[in-house]
C-alpha positions as CSV (number, residue, x, y, z in Angstrom):
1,X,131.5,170.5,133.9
2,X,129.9,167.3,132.3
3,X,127.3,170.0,129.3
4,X,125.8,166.6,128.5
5,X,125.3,164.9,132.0
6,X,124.0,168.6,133.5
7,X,121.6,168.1,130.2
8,X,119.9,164.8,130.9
9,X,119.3,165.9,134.8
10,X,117.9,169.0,133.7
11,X,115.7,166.8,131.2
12,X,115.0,164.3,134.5
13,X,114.6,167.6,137.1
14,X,111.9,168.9,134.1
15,X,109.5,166.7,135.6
16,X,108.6,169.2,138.1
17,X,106.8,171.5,135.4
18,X,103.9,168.8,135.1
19,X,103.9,168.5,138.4
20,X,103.7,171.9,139.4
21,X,100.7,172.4,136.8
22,X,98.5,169.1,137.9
23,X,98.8,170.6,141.7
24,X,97.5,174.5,140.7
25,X,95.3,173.9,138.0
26,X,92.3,172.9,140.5
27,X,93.3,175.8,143.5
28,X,94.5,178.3,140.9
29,X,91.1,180.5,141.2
30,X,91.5,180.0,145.4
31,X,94.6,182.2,145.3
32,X,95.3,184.8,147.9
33,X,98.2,186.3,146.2
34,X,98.0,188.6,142.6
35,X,98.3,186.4,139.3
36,X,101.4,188.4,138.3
37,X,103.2,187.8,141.6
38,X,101.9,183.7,141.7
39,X,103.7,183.2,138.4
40,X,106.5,185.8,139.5
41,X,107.2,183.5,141.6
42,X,106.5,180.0,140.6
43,X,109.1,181.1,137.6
44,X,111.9,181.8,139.7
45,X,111.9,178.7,142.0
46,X,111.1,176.6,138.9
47,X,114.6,178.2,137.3
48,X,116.6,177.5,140.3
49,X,115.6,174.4,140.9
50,X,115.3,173.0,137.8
51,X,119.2,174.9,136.5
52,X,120.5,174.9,139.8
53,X,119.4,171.7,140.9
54,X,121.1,170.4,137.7
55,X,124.2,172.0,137.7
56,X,124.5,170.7,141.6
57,X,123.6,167.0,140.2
58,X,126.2,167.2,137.8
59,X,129.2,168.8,139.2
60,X,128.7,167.4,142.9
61,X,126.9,164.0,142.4
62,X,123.4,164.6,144.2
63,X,120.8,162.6,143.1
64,X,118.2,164.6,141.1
65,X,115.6,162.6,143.6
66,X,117.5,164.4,146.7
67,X,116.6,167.7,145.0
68,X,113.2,166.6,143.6
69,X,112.5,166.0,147.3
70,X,113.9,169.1,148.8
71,X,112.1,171.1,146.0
72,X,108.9,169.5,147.0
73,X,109.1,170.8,150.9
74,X,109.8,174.4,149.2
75,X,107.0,173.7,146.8
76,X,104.4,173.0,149.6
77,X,105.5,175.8,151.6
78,X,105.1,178.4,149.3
79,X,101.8,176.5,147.6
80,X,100.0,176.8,151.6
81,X,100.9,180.3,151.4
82,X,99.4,181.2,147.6
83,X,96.2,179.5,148.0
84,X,93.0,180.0,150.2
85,X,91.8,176.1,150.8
86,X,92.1,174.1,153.9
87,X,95.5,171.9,154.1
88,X,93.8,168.8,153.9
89,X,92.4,169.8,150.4
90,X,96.2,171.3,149.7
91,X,97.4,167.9,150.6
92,X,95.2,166.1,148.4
93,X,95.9,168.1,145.6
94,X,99.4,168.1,146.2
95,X,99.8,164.3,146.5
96,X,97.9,163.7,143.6
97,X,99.8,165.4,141.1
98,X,103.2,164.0,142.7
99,X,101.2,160.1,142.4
100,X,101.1,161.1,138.9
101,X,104.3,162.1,137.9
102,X,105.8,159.6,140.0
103,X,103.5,157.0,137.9
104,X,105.0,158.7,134.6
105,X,108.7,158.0,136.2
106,X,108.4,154.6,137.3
107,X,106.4,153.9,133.8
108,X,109.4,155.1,132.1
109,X,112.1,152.8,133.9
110,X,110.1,150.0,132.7
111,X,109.7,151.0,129.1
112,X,112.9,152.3,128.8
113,X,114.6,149.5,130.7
114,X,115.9,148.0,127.8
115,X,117.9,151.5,126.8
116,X,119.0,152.2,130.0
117,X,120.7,148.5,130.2
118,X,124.5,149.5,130.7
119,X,124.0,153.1,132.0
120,X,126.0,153.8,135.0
121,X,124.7,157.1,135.8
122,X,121.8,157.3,138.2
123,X,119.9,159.4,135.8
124,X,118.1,158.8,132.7
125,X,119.4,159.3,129.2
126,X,118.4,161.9,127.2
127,X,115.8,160.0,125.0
128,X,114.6,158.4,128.4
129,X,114.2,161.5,129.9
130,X,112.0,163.0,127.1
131,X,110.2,160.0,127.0
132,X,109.4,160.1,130.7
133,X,108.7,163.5,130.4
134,X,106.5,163.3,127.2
135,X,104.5,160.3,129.8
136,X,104.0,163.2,132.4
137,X,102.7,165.5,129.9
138,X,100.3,162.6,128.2
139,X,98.7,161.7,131.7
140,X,98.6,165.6,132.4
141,X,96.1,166.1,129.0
142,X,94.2,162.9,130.4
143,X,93.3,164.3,133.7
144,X,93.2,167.8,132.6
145,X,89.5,168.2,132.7
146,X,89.4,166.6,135.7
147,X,91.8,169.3,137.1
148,X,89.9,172.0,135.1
149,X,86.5,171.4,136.3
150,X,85.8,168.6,138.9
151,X,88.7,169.2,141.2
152,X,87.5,173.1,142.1
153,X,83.7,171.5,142.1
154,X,85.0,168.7,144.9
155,X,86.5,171.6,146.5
156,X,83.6,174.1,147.1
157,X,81.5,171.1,148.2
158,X,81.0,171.9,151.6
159,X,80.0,168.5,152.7
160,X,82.9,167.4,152.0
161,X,84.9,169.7,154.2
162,X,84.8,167.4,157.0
163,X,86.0,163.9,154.7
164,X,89.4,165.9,153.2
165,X,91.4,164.5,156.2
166,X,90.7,160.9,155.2
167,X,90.5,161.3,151.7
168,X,93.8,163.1,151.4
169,X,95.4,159.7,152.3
170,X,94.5,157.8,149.0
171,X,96.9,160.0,146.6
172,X,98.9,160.1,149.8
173,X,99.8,156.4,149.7
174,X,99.2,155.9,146.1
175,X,102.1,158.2,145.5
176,X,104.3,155.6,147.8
177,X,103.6,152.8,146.7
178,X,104.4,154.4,142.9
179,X,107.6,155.7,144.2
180,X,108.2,152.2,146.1
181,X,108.0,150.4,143.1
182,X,110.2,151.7,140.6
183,X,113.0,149.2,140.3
184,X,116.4,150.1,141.5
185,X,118.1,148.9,138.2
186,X,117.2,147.8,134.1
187,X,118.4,144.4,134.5
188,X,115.6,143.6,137.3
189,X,113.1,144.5,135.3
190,X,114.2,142.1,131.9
191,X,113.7,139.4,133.9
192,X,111.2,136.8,132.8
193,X,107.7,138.9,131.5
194,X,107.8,141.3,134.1
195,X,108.4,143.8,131.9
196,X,105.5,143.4,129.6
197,X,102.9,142.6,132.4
198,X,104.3,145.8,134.3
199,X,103.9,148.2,131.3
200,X,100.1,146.9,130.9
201,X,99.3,146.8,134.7
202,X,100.7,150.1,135.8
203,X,98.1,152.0,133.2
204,X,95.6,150.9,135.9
205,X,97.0,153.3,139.1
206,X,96.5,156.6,136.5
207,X,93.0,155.2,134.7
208,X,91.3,153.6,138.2
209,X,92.5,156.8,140.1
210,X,90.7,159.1,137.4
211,X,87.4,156.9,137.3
212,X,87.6,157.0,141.5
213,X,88.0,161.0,141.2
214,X,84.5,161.2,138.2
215,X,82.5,158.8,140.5
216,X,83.4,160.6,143.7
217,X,82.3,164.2,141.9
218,X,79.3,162.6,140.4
219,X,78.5,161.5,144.1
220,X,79.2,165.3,145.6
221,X,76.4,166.6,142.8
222,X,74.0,164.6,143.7
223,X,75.0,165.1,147.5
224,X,74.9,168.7,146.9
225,X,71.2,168.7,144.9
226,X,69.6,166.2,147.5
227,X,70.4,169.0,149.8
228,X,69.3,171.8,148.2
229,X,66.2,169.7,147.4
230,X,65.7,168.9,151.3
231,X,66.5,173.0,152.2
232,X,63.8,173.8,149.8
233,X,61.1,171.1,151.0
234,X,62.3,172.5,154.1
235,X,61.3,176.0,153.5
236,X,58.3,175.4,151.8
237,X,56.5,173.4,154.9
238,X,57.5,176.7,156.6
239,X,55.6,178.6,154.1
240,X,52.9,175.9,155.1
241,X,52.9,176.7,158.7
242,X,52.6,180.2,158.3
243,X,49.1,180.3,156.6
């Protein structure tokens, strides 16, 4: 066994640990399952796929993206099951933090391209991987309050609960066209200023997506205090009929 190969895909597979925190942090008070046995569990399928899936990259030669993948079907399964919100808001959530990790990867292979030049592995190395994971963990603390606060504020708007289906489709695509766009090798990216324009212009999908998300919870409070304004006009003409 390869002890520094099975180190820089366990590095790589770490990714999952933001991405696992951007998708609960706006659900985690919709749980239906006890805290203890949430994090229970969420800690043994985070140790098996992160070791496992890393000691199966190195020894047989999977991709840590075959694994990332197969992780994320588990993930989703298990994610319906612990929380009480419709799928549509699940989705959305979901998609969202993977659009944001996968930003944080495909940042990486541009900033790094000029390390990873030569590597013949389809993994990062080490300092590439820390870097990539130090991104994740940057755009995490960006969007935290976001995630904190506005996400479970969007959620118990109730006249949104008919839009979720449509709206679950932005992070939905976002997330592919991120994962579309990360070059298949480091030479590509050297070419010409690509590289320089790309590491400036890909800060927009994180920084436009977290604007979209404050504008659309500023539009659900003043959606949800127009209403309560109208229910209590409502209620006083009421009172007006009566006497």
């Amino acid at each position: 066994m390869n002890t520094s190969l099975s180190l820089r895909y366990f590095i790589e597979l770490c990714m999952i640990l933001p991405a696992t925190a951007v998708s609960i942090l706006p659900v985690y008070y919709s749980r239906k399952v006890r805290k203890s046995l949430l994090f229970s569990l969420l800690g043994i399928m985070l140790i098996v796929v992160i070791a496992g899936g890393a000691l199966l990259c190195s020894i047989c030669g999977v991709r840590s993206n075959t694994v990332i993948f197969l992780s994320m079907i588990v993930f989703f399964l298990a994610y319906h099951l612990c929380f009480d919100v419709s799928l549509p808001k699940k989705a959305f959530c979901f998609a969202n933090a993977t659009m944001l990790c996968g930003f944080a990867t495909t940042y990486t292979t541009f900033l790094t391209a000029h390390e990873e030049i030569g590597n013949t592995d389809v993994v990062y190395k080490v300092s590439s991987g820390l870097i990539c994971l130090g991104t994740a963990l940057l755009v995490c603390l960006i969007f935290s309050r976001t995630l904190i606060v506005k996400f479970p504020d969007l959620l118990e708007t109730e006249s949104l609960d008919s839009a979720w289906k449509v709206l679950m489709l932005a992070p939905i695509l976002t997330a592919l066209a991120v994962i579309w766009m990360k070059p298949v090798s480091a030479e590509n990216i050297m070419t010409g200023r690509l590289r320089p324009i790309c590491l400036v212009v890909l800060w927009a999908i994180p920084l436009v997506a977290l604007f979209l998300y404050h504008i659309f919870w500023w539009l659900s409070k003043k959606m949800t205090k127009t209403a309560q304004l109208q229910q209590s006009y409502d209620l006083l003409q009421m009172e007006e009929k009566q006497y």
